[in-house]
C-alpha positions in Angstrom: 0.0 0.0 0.0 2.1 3.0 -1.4 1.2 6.1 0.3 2.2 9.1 -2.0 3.8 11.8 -1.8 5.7 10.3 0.6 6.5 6.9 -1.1 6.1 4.5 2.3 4.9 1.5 1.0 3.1 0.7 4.7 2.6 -2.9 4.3 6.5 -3.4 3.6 7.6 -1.1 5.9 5.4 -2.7 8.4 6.1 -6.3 7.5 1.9 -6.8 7.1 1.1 -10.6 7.5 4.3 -11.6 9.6 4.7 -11.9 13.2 7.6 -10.5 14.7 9.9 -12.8 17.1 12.8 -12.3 19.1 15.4 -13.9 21.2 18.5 -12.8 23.0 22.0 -13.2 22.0 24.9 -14.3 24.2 25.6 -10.5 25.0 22.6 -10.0 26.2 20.7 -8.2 22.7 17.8 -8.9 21.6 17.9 -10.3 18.1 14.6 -9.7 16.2 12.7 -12.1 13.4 10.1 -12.2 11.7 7.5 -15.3 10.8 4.9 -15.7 7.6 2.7 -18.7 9.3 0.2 -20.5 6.5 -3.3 -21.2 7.5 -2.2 -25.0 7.1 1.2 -25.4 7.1 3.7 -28.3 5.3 6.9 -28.7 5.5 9.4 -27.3 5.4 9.8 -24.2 7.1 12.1 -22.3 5.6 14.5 -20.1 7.0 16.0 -16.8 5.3 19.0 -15.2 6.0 20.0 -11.4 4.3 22.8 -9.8 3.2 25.3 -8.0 4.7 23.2 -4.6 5.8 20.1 -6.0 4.9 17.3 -7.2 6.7 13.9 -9.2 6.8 12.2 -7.0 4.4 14.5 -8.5 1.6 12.0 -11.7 1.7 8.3 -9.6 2.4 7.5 -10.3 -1.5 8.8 -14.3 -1.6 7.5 -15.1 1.9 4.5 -14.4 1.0 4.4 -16.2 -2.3 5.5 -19.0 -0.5 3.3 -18.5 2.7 0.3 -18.9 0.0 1.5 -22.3 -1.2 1.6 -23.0 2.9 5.5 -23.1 4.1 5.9 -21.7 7.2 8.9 -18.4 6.4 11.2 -17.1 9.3 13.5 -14.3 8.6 15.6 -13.1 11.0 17.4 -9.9 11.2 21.0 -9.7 12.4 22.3 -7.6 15.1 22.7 -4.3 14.0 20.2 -4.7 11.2 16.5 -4.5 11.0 14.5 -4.5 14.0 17.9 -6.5 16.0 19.6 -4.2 18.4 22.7 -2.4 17.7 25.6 -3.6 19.7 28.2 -1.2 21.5 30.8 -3.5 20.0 31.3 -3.4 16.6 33.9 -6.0 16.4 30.9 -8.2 17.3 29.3 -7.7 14.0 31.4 -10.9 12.6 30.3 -14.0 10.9 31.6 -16.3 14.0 28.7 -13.9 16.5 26.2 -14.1 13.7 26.5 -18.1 13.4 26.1 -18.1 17.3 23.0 -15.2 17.7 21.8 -18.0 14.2 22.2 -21.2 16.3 20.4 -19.5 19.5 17.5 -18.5 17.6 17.3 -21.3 15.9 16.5 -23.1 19.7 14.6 -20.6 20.2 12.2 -21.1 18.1 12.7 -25.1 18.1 13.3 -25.7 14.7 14.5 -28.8 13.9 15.3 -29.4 10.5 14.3 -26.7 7.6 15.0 -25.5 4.0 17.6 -22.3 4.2 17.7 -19.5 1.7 21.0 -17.4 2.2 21.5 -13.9 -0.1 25.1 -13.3 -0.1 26.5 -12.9 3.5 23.3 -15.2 4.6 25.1 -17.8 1.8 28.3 -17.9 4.0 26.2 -18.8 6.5 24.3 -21.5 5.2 28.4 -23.1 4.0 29.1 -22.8 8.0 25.7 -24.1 8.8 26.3 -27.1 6.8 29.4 -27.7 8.7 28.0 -27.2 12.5 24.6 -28.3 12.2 24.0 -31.2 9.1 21.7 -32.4 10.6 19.1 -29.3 10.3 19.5 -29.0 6.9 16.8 -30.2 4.0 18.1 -28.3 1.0 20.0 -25.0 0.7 19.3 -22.5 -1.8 22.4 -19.7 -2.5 21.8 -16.2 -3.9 24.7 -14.9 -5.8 27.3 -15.4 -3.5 30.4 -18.4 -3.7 33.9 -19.1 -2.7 35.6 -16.2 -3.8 34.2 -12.3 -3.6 35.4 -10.5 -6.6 38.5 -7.8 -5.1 36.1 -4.7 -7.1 33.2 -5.4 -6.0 34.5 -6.2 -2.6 36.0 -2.8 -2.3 32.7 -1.1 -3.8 31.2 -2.7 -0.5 33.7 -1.6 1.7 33.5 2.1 0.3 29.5 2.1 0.9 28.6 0.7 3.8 28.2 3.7 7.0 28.7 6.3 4.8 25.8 8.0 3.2 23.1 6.8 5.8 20.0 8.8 5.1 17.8 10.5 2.7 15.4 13.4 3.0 12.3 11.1 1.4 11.7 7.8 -0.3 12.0 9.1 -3.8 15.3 10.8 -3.1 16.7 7.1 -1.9 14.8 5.4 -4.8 17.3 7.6 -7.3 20.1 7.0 -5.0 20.0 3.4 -5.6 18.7 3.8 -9.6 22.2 5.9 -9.5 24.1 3.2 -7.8 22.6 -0.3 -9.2 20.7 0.9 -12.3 23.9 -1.4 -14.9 23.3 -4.2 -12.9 19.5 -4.1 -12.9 19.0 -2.4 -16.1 14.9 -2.9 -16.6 13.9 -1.9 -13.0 11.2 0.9 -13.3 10.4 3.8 -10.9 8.2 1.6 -8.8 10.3 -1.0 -8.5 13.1 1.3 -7.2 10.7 3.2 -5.2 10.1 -0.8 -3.4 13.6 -1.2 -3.6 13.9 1.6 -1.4 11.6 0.8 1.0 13.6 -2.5 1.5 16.6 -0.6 2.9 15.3 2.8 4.3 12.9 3.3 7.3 11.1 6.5 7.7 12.5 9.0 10.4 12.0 12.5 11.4 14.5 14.0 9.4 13.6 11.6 6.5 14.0 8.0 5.7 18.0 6.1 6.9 19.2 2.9 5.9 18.2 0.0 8.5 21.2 -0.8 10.0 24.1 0.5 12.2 26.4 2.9 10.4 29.3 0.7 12.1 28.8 -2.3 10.8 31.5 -0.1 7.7 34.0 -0.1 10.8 33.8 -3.9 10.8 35.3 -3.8 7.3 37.9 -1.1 6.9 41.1 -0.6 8.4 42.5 -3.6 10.1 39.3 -5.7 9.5 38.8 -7.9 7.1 36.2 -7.4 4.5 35.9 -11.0 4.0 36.5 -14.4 5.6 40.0 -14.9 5.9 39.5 -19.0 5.9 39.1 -21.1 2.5 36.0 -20.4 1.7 36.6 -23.4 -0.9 36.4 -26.3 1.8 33.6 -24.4 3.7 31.4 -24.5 0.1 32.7 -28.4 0.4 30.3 -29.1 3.3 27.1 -27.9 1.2 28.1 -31.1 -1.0 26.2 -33.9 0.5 22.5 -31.6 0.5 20.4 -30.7 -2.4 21.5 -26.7 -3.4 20.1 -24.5 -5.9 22.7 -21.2 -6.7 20.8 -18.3 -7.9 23.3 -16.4 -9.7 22.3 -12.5 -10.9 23.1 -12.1 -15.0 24.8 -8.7 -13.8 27.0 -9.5 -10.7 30.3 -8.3 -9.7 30.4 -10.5 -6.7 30.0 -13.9 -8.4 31.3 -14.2 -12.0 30.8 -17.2 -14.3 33.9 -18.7 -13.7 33.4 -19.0 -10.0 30.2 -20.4 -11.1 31.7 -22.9 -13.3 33.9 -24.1 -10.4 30.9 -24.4 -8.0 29.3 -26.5 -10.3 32.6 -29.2 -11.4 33.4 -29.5 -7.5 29.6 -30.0 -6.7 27.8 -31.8 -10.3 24.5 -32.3 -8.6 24.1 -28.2 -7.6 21.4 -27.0 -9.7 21.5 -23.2 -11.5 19.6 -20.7 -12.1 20.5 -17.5 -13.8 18.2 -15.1 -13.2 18.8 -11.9 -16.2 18.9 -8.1 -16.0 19.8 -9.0 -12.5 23.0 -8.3 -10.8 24.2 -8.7 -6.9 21.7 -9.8 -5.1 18.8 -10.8 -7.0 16.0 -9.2 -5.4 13.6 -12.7 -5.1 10.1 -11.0 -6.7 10.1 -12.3 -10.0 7.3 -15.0 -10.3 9.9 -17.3 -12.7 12.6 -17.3 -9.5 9.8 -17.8 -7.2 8.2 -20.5 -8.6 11.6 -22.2 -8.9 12.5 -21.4 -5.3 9.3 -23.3 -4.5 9.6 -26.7 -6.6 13.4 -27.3 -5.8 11.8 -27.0 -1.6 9.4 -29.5 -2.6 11.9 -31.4 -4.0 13.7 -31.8 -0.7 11.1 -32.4 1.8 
């Protein structure tokens, strides 16, 4: 429900149709989720996991597709993204404290075993899930991220993230993003951006910010490491023995074709998809990538 001038698209912004969950992390935060429950729900549940600065908005439009076909859909929001709390550390916005806050909400919420869709840093997490918890694991489904992150496109990230934070309105962070990511996702249209926008961007009293802490850049410049510093080769190894489905954007940076073609000699039973006039990360609302989504779970029940 777009609400113009202002551009809020209230249902997205308000997550209409999910319940919102939480659990607290190790530190003591409270880590937020939220959950698309069917009227009569089959298995699996499936479990989504964002990108780097993203958060549970990323999956509104595909958790509710597959809501309607009667999976259950959790979300969940790192810390320091979304509706999660910020941490005073920022060192603890790592991949080793997100597995952990993962594992704890997974108990939390007493899932046992369940399909896991991973965009990018959520990916690297379902390679490390894989390895601590096999047994959870009914299929895995990848979006455009793989053993090795592209230097450029790494160091576009590492620019970026913190920096420009906020927006006077909606439409002035729809053109931001047109500006930024219009190559990569070349037949976007001004609505599309405008929901785009409303993906990233919350609405505030001096305008609209991005949805998570500006310090989660600090975690990837100057001494930090922008990405995982072990061989992200043998950690892809342990996806080997489930059924996994790489979505790979036409247009990415992050994963080229010849990572691709790796993944796919080392692993021979990993199906593709390509999805076109789409770059890093494909954004999931396209019926064609939906539907697939959807038959390669019911696959793997």
């Amino acid at each position: 429900m777009l609400q113009a001038p202002d551009y809020i698209d209230v249902d997205l912004q308000n997550v209409t149709g999910a319940t919102r969950f939480t659990w607290k992390a190790s530190d003591g935060l409270t880590l937020s989720a939220h959950i698309w429950e069917p009227d009569t729900p089959r298995n699996p549940t499936v479990l989504c996991l964002s990108g780097l600065t993203r958060n549970t908005r990323d999956f509104y439009q595909l958790a509710n597709f597959l809501r309607e076909n009667s999976h259950r859909v959790i979300a969940m929001d790192y810390r320091g993204r979304g509706l999660s709390d910020h941490s005073k550390d920022y060192e603890t916005y790592s991949l080793d404290q997100e597995a952990d806050d993962i594992d704890r909400g997974i108990e939390a919420l007493g899932l046992e075993k369940f399909a896991l869709i991973g965009t990018s840093r959520g990916g690297l997490h379902s390679f490390s899930m894989a390895q601590r918890h096999p047994e959870r694991l009914l299929s895995v489904i990848i979006n455009d991220i793989g053993p090795v992150i592209e230097p450029p496109a790494l160091d576009d990230i590492i620019a970026s993230v913190g920096t420009v934070m906020s927006q006077p309105n909606m439409k002035a962070a729809a053109e931001r993003l047109a500006s930024i990511h219009a190559t990569a996702f070349p037949t976007m249209s001004e609505t599309d951006w405008i929901t785009f926008a409303n993906q990233l961007y919350a609405p505030n009293s001096d305008g609209v910010s991005l949805r998570y802490d500006k310090r989660l850049g600090d975690t990837l410049r100057g001494n930090n490491k922008a990405a995982p510093e072990n061989d992200l080769w043998q950690s892809f190894s342990a996806l080997k023995p489930f059924p996994h489905l790489l979505l790979h954007g036409q247009n990415s940076r992050l994963l080229t074709t010849k990572t691709v073609n790796k993944m796919q000699q080392l692993h021979e039973k990993m199906k593709l998809s390509v999805i076109p006039n789409q770059g890093h990360a494909p954004l999931l609302w396209d019926q064609p990538t939906q539907t697939r989504i959807f038959n390669f779970i019911r696959q793997h029940v």
